[in-house]
Legacy VTK file of the C-alpha trace (Angstrom):
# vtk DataFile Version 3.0
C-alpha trace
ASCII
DATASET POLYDATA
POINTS 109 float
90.282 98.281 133.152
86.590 97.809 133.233
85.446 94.856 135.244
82.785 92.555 133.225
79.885 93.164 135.776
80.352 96.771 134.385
79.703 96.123 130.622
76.011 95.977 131.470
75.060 97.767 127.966
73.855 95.886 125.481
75.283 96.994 121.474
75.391 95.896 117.921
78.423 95.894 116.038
77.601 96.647 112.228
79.486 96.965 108.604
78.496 99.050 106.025
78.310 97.597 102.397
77.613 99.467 99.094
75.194 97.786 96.736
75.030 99.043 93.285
71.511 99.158 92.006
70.845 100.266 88.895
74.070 101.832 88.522
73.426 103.982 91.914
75.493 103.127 94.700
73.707 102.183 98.491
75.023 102.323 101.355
73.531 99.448 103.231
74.665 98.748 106.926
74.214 94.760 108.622
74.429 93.731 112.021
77.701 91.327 112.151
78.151 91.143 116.280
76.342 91.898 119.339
78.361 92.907 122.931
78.074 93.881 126.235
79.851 97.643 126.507
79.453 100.578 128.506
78.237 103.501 126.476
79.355 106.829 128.467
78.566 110.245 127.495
81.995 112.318 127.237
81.556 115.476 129.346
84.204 118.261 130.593
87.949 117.698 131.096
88.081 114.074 129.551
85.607 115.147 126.479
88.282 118.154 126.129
91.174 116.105 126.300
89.544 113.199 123.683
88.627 116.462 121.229
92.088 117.246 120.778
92.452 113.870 119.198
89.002 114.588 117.152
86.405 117.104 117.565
83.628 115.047 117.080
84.285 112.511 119.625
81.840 113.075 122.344
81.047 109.209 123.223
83.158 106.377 124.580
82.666 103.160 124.388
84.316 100.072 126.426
84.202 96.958 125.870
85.681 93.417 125.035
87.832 92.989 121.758
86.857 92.336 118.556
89.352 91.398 115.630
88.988 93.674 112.841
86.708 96.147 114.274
88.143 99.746 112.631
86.848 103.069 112.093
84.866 101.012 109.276
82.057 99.868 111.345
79.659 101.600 113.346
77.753 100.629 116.764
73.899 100.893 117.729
73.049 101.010 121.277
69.190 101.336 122.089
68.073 103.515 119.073
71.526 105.358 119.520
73.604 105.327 116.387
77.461 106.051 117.105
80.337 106.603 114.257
83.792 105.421 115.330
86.327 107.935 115.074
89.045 105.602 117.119
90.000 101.780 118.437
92.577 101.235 121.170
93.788 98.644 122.690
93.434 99.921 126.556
96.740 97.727 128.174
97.924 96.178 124.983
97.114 92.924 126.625
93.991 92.730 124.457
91.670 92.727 127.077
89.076 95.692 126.481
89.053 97.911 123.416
87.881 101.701 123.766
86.111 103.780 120.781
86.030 107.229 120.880
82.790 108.134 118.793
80.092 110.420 117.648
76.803 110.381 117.773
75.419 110.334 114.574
72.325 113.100 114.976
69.215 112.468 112.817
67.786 115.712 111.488
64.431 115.233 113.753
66.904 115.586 116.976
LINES 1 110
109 0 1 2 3 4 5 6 7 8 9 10 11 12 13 14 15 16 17 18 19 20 21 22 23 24 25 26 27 28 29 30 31 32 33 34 35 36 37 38 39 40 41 42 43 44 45 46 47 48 49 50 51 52 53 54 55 56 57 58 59 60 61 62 63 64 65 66 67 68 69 70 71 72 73 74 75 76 77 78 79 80 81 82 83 84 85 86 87 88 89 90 91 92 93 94 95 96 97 98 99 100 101 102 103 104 105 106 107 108
C-alpha cells in the first residue's frame, strides 16, 4: 500500500455523456473529480503479468478510492489521456484503488 506522500501526481477523474444533437449522437467527456495518484508506466514482468488480464493495459494507476468509479470513466494526467480497463480494491479495506489502463494514443503520436 502506497503511502500518501507518494501520490504526488496530480489527475482528473472524468465521465463521458452522449448528447444527441440533431439526431447525431456526441460523445462529450466532463471533469467530475480531481486526485492525487501515481501514474506508472507498466514495463517487463509486471506489464506481462497485467496483459494476461488485458492486452492493452500498459499503465497503472494508484490512488485513493472513489465510489462509483468503473471502467466508465476515464483519467487525464498532464495532457495524458488513459482508458480504464480495471478497478480493484488493493486490501479490500478500501484504502487505495488500482486501474490498470491504456493510453489512449492520438493519431499525431
Amino acid at each position: 500500500m502506497p503511502r500518501s506522500g507518494s501520490l504526488k501526481q496530480r489527475i482528473t477523474i472524468q465521465e463521458r455523456a452522449i448528447n444527441n444533437v440533431l439526431g447525431d449522437p456526441i460523445e462529450v467527456w466532463s471533469d467530475v473529480q480531481e486526485m492525487w495518484a501515481k501514474v506508472q508506466p507498466m514495463r517487463g514482468d509486471e506489464l506481462f503479468k497485467a496483459q494476461q488480464m488485458n492486452t492493452r493495459i500498459n499503465t497503472k494507476i494508484t490512488m485513493r478510492p472513489y465510489p462509483g468509479l468503473s471502467t466508465l470513466h476515464r483519467i487525464i494526467h498532464g495532457s495524458d489521456t488513459y482508458n480504464i480497463l480495471s478497478v480493484q480494491n488493493v486490501d479490500s479495506l478500501g484504502v487505495d484503488m488500482l486501474l490498470y489502463c491504456e493510453e489512449v494514443r492520438t493519431s499525431g503520436s
